[in-house]
Structure formats: structure tokens, C-alpha cells
Legacy VTK file of the C-alpha trace (Angstrom):
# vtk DataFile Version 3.0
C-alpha trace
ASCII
DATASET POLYDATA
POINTS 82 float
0.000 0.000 0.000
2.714 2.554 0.899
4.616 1.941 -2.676
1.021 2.818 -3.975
1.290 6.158 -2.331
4.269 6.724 -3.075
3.530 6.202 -7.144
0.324 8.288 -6.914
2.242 11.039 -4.959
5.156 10.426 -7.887
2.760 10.508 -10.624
0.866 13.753 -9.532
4.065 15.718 -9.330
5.731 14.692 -12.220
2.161 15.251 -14.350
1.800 18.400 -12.513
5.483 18.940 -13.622
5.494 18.106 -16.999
1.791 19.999 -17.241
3.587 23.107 -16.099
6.068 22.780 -18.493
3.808 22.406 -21.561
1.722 25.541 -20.542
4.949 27.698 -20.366
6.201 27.122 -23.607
2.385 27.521 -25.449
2.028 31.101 -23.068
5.308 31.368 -23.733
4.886 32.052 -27.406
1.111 33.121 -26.754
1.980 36.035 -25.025
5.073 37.077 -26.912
2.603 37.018 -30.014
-0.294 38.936 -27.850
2.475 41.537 -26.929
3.613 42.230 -30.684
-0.021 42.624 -31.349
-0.830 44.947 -28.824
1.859 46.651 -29.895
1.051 47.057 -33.437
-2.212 48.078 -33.007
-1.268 50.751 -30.103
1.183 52.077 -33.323
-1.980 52.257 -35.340
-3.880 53.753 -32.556
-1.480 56.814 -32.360
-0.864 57.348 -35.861
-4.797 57.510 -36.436
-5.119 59.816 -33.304
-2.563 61.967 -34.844
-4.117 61.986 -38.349
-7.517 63.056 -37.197
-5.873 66.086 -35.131
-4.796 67.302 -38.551
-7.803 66.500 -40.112
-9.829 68.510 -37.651
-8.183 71.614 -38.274
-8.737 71.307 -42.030
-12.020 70.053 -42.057
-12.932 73.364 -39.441
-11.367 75.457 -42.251
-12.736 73.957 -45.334
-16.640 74.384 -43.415
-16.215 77.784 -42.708
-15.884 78.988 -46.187
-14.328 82.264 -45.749
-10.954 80.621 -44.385
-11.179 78.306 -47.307
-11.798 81.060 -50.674
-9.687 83.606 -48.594
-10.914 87.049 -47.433
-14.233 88.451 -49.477
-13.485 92.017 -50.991
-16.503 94.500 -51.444
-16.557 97.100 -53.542
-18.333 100.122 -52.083
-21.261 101.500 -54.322
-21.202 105.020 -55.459
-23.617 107.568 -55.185
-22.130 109.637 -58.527
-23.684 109.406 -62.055
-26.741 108.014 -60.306
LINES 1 83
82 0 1 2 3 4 5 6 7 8 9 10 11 12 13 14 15 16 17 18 19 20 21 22 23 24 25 26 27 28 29 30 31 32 33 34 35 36 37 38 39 40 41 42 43 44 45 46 47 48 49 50 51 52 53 54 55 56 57 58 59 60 61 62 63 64 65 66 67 68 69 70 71 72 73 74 75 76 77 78 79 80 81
């Protein structure tokens, strides 16, 4: 009976063992894959965030009109020859 222990207490630590082992390499590579991601896409992020704050500023000008054509000129009427 005690060399029956002894296997099951054997057993369970080396399966535990060799469990733990498995799972590090796969969120080993998992996570180095996740963080390259994240990365990317937090690149993205900012150069999106950064091409809508100089889109803004256009866009602002381009509704307004008067920024867009320039300054309006007009010519004052004259009361003479009337």
C-alpha cells in the first residue's frame, strides 16, 4: 500500500510537472505574439489619433468657407452718375 502512495504522490508531481512545463512554452509564445499585437495596433492607434488632429483643423477650415476662398473684398457703391 505505501509503494502505492508513493507512485500516486510520484505521478501527480511529475504530471503536474510536466503539465507546467507544456503551458509555459504555449504562453510562452502566446503572449510574446499577444504583446507584438498589442503593440502594433497601439502604433496604429497613435498614428490615427494623430491623423484626425490634422484633419480637424482642415475640415474646421474647409466648413467655414471664408478661411477656405480667402478674405471676401466689397466694392463700395457710389452715389455719382446716379
Amino acid at each position: 500500500m505505501q509503494d502505492f502512495l508513493v507512485a500516486l504522490l510520484l505521478g501527480l508531481i511529475l504530471g503536474w510537472v510536466i503539465e507546467w512545463l507544456i503551458d509555459w512554452r504555449y504562453w510562452r509564445r502566446t503572449v510574446a505574439t499577444l504583446r507584438q499585437e498589442n503593440e502594433e495596433l497601439r502604433r496604429q492607434l497613435q498614428a490615427q489619433k494623430v491623423a484626425q488632429k490634422v484633419a480637424q483643423p482642415v475640415e474646421q477650415n474647409a466648413s467655414s468657407g471664408a478661411a477656405a476662398t480667402g478674405p471676401q473684398r466689397t466694392t463700395p457703391t457710389s452715389s455719382k452718375g446716379s
